[in-house]
Backbone as ProteinMPNN parsed JSONL, in Angstrom:
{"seq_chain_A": "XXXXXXXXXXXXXXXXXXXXXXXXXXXXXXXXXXXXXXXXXXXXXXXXXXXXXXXXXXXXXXXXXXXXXXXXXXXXXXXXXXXXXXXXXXXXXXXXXXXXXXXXXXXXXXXXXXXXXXXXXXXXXXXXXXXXXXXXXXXXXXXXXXXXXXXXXXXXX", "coords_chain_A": {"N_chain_A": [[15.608, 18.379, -25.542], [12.309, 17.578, -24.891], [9.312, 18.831, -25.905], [6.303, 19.989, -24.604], [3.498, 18.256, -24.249], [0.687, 19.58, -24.302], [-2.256, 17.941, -24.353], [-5.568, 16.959, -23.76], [-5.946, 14.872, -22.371], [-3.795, 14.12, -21.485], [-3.233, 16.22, -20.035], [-5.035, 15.883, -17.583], [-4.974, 13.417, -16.719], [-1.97, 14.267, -15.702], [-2.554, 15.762, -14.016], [-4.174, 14.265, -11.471], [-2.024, 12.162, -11.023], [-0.435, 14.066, -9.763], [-2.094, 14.824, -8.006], [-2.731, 12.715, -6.434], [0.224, 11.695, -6.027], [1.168, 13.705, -4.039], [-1.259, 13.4, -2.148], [-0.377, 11.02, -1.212], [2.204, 11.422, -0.135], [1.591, 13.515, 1.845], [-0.255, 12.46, 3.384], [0.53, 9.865, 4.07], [0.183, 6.774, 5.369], [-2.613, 7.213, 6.622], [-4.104, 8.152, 4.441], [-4.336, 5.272, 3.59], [-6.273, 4.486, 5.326], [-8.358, 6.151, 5.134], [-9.076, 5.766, 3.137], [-9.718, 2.857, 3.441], [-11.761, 2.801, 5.156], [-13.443, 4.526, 3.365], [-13.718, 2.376, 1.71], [-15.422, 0.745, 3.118], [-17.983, 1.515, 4.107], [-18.566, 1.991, 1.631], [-19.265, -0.428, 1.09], [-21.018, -1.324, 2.794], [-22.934, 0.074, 2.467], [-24.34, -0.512, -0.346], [-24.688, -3.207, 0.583], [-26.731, -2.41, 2.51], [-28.647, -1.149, 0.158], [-28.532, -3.513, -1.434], [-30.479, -5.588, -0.056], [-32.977, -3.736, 0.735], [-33.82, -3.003, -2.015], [-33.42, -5.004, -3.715], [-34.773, -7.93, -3.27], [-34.251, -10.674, -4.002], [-31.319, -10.595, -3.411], [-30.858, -11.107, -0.833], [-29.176, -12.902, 1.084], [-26.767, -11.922, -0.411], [-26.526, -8.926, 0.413], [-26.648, -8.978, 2.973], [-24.06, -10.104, 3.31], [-22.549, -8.364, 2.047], [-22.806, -6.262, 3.988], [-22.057, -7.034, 6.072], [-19.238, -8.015, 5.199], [-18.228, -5.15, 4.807], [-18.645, -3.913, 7.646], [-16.769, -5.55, 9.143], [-14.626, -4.505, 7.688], [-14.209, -2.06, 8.496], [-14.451, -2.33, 11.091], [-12.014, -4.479, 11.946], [-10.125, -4.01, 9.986], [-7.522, -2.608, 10.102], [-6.317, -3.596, 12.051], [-6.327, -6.598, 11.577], [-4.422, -5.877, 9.464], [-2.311, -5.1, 10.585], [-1.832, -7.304, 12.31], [-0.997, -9.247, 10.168], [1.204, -8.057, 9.217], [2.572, -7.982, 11.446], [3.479, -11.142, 11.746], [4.541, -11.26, 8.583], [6.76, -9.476, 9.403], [8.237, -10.866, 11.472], [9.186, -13.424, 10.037], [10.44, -12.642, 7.849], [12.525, -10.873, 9.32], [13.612, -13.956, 10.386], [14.293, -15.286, 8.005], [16.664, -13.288, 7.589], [18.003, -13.613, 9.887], [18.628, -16.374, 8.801], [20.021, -16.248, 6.682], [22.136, -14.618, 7.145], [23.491, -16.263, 9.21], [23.929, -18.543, 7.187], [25.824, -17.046, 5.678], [27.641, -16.297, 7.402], [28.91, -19.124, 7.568], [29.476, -20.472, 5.264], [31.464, -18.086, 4.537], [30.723, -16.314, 2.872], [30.351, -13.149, 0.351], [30.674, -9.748, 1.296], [28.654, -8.102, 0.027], [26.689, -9.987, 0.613], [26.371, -10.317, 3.221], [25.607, -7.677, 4.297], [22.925, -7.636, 2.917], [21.591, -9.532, 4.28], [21.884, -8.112, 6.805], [20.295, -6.093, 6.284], [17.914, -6.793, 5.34], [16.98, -8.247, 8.331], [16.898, -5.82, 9.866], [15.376, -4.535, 8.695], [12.69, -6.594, 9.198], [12.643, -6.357, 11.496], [11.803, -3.46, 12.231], [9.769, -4.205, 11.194], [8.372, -5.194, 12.79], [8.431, -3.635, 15.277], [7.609, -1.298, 14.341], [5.358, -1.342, 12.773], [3.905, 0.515, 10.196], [5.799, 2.305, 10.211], [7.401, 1.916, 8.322], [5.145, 1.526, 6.217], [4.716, 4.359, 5.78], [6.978, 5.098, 4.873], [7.012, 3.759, 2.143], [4.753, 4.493, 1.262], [5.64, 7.491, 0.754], [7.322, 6.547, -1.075], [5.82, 5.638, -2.961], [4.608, 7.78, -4.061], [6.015, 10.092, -4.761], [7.042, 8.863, -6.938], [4.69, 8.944, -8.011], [4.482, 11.454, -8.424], [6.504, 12.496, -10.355], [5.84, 10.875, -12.398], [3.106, 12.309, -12.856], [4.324, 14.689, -13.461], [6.053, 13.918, -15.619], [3.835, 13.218, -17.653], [2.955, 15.318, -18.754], [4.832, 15.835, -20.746], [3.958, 13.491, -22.611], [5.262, 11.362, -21.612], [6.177, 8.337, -19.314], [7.07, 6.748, -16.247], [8.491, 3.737, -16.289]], "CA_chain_A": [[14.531, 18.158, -24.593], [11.015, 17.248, -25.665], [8.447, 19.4, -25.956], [5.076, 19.576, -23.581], [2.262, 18.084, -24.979], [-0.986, 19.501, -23.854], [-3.749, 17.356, -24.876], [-6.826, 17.022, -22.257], [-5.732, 13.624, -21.438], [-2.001, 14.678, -20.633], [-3.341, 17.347, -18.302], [-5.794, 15.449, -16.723], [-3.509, 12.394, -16.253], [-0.771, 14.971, -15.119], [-3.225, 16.503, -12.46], [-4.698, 12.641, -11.676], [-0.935, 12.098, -10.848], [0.303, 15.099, -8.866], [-2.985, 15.117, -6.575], [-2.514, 11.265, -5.813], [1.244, 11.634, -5.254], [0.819, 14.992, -3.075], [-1.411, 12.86, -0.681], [0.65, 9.844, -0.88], [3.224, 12.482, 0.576], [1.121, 14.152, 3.186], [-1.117, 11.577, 4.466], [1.154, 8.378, 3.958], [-0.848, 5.717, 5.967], [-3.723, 8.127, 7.066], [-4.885, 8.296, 3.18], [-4.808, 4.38, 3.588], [-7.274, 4.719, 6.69], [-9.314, 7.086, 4.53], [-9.409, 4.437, 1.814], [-10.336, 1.692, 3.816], [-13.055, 3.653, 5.661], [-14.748, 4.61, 2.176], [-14.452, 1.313, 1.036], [-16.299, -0.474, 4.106], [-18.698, 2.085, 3.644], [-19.352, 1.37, 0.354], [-19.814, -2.062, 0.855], [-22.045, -1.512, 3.721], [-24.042, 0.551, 1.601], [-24.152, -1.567, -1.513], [-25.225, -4.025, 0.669], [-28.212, -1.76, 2.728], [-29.303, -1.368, -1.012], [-29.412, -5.171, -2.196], [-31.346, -5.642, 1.022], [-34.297, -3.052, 0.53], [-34.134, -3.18, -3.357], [-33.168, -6.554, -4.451], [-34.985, -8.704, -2.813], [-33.81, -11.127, -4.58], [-30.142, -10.792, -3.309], [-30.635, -10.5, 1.1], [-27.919, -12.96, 1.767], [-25.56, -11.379, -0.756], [-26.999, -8.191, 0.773], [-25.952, -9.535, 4.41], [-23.044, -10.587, 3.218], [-21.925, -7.469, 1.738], [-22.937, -5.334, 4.984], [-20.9, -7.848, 7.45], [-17.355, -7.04, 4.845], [-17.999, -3.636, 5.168], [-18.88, -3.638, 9.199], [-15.38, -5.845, 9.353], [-13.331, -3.609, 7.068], [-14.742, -0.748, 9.216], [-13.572, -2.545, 12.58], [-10.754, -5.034, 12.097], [-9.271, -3.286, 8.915], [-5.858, -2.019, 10.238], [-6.13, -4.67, 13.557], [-6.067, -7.826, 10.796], [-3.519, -5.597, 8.394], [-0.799, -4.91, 11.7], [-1.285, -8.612, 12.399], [-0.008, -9.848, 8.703], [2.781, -7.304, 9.022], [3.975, -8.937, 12.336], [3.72, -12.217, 11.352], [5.511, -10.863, 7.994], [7.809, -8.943, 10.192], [8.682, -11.881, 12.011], [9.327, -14.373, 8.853], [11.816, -11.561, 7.129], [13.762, -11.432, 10.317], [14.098, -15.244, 10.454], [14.644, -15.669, 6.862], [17.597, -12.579, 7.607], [18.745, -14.58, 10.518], [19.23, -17.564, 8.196], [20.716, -15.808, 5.879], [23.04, -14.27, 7.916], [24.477, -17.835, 9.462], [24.548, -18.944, 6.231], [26.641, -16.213, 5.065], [28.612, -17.093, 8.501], [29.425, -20.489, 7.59], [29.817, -20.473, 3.969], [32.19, -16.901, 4.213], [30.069, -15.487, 1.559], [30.945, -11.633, 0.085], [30.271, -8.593, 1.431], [27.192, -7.776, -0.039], [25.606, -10.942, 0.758], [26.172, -9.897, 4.682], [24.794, -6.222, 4.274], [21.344, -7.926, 2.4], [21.504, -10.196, 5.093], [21.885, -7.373, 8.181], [19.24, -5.005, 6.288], [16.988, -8.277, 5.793], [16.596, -8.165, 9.709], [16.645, -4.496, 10.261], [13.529, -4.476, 7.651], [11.932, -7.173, 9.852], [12.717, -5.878, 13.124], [10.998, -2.391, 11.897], [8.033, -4.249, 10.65], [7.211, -6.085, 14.393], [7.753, -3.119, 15.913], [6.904, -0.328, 13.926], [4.691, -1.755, 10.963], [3.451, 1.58, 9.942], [7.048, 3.31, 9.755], [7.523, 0.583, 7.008], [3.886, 1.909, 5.398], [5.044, 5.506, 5.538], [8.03, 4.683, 3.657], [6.549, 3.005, 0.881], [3.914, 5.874, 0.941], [6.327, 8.272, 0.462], [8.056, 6.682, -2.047], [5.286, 5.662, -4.489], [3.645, 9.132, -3.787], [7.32, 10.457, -5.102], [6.579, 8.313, -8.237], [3.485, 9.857, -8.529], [4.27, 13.402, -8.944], [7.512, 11.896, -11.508], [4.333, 10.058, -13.559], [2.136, 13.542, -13.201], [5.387, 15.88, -14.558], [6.088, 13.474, -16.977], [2.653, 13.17, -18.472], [2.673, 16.665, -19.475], [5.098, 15.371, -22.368], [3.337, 12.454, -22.644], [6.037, 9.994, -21.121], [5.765, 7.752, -18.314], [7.858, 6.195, -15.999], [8.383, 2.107, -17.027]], "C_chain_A": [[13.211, 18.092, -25.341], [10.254, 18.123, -24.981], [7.257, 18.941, -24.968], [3.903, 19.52, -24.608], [0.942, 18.207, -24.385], [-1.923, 19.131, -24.152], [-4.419, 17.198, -23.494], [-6.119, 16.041, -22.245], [-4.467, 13.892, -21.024], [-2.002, 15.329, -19.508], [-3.845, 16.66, -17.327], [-5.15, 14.236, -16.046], [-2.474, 12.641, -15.068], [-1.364, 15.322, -13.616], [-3.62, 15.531, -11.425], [-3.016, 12.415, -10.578], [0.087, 12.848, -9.424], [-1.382, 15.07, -7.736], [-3.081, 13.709, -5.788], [-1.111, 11.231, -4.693], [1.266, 12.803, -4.16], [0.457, 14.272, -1.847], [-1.522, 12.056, -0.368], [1.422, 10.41, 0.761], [2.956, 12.488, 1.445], [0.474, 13.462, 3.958], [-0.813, 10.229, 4.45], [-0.152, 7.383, 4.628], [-2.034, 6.299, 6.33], [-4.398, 8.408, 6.276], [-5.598, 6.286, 2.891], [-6.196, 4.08, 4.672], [-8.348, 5.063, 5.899], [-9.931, 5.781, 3.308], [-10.487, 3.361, 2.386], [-11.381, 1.889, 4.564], [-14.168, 3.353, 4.676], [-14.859, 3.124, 1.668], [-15.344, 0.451, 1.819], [-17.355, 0.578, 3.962], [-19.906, 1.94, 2.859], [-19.95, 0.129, 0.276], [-20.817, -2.152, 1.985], [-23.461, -0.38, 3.096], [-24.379, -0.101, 0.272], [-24.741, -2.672, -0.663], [-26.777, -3.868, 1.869], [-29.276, -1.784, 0.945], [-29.719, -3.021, -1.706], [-30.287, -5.557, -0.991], [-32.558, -5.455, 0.892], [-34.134, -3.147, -0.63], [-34.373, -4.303, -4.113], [-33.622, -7.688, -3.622], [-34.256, -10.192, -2.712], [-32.547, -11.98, -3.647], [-30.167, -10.33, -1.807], [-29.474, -11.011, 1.216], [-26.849, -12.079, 0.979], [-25.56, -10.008, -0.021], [-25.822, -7.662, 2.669], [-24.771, -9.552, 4.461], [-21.989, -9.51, 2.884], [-21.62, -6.231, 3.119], [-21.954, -5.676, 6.464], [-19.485, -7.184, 6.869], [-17.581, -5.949, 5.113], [-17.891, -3.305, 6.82], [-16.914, -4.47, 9.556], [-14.56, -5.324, 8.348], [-12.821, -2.652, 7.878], [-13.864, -0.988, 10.469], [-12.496, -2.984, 12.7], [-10.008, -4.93, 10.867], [-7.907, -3.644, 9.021], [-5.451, -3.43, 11.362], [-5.888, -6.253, 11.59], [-4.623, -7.125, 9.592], [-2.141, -5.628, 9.493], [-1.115, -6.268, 11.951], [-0.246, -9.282, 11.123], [1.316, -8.576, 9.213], [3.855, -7.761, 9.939], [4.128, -9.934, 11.989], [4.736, -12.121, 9.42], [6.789, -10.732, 8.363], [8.904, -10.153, 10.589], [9.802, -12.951, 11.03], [10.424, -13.61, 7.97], [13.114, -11.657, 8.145], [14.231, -12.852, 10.605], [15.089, -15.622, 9.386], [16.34, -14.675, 6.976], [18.862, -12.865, 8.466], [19.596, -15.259, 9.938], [20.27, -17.547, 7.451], [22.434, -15.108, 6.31], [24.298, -15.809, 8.631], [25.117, -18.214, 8.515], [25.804, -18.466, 5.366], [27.941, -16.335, 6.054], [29.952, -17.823, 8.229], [29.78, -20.385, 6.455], [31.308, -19.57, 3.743], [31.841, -16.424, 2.605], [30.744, -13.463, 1.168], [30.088, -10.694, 1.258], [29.276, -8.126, 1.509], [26.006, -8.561, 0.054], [25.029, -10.776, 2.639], [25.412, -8.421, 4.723], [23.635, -6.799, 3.88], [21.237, -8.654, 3.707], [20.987, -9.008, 6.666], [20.718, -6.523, 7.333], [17.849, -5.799, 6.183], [16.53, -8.382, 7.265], [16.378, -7.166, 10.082], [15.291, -4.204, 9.965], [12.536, -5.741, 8.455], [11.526, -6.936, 11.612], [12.171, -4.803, 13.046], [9.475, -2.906, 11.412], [7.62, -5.071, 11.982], [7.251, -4.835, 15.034], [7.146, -1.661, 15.592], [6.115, -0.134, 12.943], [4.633, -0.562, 10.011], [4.219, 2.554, 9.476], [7.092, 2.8, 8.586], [6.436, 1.133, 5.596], [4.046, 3.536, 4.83], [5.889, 5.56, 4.201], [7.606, 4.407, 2.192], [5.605, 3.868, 0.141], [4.597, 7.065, 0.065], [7.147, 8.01, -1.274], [7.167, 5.993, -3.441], [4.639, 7.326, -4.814], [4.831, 10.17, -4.661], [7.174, 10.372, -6.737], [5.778, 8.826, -8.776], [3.665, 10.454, -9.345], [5.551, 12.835, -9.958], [6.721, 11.85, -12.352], [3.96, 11.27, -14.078], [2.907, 14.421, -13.802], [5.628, 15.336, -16.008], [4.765, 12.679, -18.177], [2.201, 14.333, -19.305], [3.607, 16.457, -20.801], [5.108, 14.161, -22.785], [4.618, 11.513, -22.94], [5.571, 9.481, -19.78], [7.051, 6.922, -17.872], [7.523, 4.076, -16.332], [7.649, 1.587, -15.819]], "O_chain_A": [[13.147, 18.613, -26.454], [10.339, 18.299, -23.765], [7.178, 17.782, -24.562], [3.499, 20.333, -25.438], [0.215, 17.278, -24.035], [-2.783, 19.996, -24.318], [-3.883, 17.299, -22.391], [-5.032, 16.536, -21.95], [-4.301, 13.779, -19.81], [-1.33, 15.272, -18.479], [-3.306, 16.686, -16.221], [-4.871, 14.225, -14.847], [-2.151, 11.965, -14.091], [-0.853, 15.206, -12.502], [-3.399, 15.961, -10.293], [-3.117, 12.569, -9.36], [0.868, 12.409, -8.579], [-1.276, 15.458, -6.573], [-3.48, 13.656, -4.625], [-1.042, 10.992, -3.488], [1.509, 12.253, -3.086], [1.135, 14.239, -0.821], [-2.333, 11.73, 0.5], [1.334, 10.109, 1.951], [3.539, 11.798, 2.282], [0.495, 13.675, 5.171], [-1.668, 9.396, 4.75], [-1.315, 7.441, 4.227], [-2.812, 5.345, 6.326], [-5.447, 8.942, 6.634], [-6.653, 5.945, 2.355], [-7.018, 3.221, 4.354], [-9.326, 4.316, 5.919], [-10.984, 5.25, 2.956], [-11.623, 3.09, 1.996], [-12.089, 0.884, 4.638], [-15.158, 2.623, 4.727], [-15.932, 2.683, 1.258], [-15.965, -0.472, 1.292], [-17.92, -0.002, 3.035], [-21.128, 1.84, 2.974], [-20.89, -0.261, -0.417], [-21.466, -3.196, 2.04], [-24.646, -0.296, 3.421], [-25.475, 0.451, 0.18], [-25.543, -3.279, -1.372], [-27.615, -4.747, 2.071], [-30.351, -2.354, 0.76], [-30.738, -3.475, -2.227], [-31.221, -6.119, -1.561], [-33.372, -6.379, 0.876], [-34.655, -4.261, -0.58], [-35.265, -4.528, -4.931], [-32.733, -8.458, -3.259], [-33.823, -10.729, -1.693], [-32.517, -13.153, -3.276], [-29.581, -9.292, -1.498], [-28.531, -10.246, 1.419], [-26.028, -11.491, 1.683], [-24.4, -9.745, 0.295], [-25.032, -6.845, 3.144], [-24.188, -9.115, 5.453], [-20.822, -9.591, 3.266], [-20.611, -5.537, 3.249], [-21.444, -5.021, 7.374], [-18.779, -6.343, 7.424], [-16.84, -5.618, 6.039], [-17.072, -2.469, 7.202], [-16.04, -3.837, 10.147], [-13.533, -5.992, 8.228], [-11.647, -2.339, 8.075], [-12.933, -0.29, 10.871], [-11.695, -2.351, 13.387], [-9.185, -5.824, 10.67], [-7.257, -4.508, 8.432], [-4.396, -4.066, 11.337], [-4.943, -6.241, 10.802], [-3.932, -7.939, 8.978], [-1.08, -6.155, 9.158], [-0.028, -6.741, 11.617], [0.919, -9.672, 11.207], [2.433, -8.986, 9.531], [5.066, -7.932, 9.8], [5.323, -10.02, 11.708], [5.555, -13.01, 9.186], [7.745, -11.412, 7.991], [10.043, -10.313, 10.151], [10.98, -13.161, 11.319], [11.281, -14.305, 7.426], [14.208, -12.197, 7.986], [15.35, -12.923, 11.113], [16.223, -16.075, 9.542], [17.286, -15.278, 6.469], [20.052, -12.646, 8.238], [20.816, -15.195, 10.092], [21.196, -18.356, 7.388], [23.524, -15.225, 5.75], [25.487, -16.073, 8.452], [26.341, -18.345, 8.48], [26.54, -19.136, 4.64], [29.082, -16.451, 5.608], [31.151, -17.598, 8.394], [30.959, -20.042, 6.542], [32.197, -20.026, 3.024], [32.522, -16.268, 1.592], [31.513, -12.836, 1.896], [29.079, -11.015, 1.885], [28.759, -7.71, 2.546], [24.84, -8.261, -0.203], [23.932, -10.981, 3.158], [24.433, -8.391, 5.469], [22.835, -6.437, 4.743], [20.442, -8.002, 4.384], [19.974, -9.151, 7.351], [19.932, -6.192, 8.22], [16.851, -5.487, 6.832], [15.342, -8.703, 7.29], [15.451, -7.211, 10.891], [14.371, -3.787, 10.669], [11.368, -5.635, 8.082], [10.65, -7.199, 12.436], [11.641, -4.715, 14.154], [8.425, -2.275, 11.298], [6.487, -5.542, 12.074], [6.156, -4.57, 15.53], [6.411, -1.013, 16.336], [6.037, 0.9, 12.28], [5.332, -0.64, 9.001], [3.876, 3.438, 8.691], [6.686, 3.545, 7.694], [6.746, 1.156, 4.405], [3.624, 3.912, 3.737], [5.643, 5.888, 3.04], [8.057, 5.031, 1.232], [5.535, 4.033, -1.077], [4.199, 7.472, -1.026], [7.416, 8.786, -2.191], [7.618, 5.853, -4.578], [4.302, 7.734, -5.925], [4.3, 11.114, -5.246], [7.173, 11.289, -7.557], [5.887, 9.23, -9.934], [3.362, 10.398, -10.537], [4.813, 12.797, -10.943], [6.725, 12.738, -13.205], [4.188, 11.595, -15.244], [2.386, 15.057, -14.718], [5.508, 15.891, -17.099], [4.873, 11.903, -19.126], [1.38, 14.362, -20.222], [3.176, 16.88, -21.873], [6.111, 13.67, -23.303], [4.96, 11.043, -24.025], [4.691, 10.074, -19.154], [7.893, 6.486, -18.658], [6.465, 3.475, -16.518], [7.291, 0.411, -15.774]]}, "name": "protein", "num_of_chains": 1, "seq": "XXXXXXXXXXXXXXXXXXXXXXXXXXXXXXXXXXXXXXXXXXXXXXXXXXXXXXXXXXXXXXXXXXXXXXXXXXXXXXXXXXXXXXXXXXXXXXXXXXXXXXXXXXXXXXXXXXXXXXXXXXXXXXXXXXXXXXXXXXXXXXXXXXXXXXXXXXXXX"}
């Protein structure tokens, strides 16, 4: 077994790591919320500042304060649209796949990709967000993997 290598950047990395994946974990989609909050925010402040400072730069100014005011409002409303229209386009494509696998008499495991191909599209029209959890969970998983294994300065590939 390999040894732990404490150098400041290993720890800090490691800690970097385990406080990301932690509230991957705990706040799956609700850390994305938080995200996309601060970043309309930011950009609506970033663009109060080129405004009164930068003369210079009003429309970019303007321009910056509108993305932020629509991050702020139609954020998640424009992100659950792409996911149904995603949603939708997975289940078709799982459909297709499925016939095809039909008609052809393809294997086994071409019908299981096929039936979880639609399951995974039929969960993203009507539960987008279960879908977001998931994915939460399981880079957030990764994380804390990354943050343990930074303490002997490895990393996952």
């Amino acid at each position: 077994m390999k040894k732990l290598n404490l150098t400041t950047n290993n720890v800090i990395t490691c800690i970097l790591y385990l406080v990301i994946g932690i509230l991957l974990c705990a706040l799956r989609t609700g850390l994305l919320n938080i995200l996309m909050t601060v970043i309309g925010i930011l950009f609506i402040a970033y663009g109060v500042y080129d405004v009164i400072k930068n003369r210079d730069n009003i429309a970019k100014g303007i321009i910056e304060i509108t993305i932020g005011v629509v991050i702020l409002v139609l954020g998640w409303t424009i992100g659950t649209i792409v996911l149904l229209v995603f949603g939708i386009l997975i289940t078709l494509k799982g459909v297709l796949d499925l016939i095809n696998n039909i008609k052809e008499k393809k294997g086994t495991i071409d019908l299981i990709n096929a039936i979880v191909t639609i399951v995974v599209g039929i969960i993203l029209c009507v539960a987008p967000f279960a879908i977001g959890d998931i994915i939460c969970i399981i880079v957030g998983v990764i994380f804390i993997i990354n943050g343990i294994l930074a303490l002997f300065g490895e990393k996952l590939a």
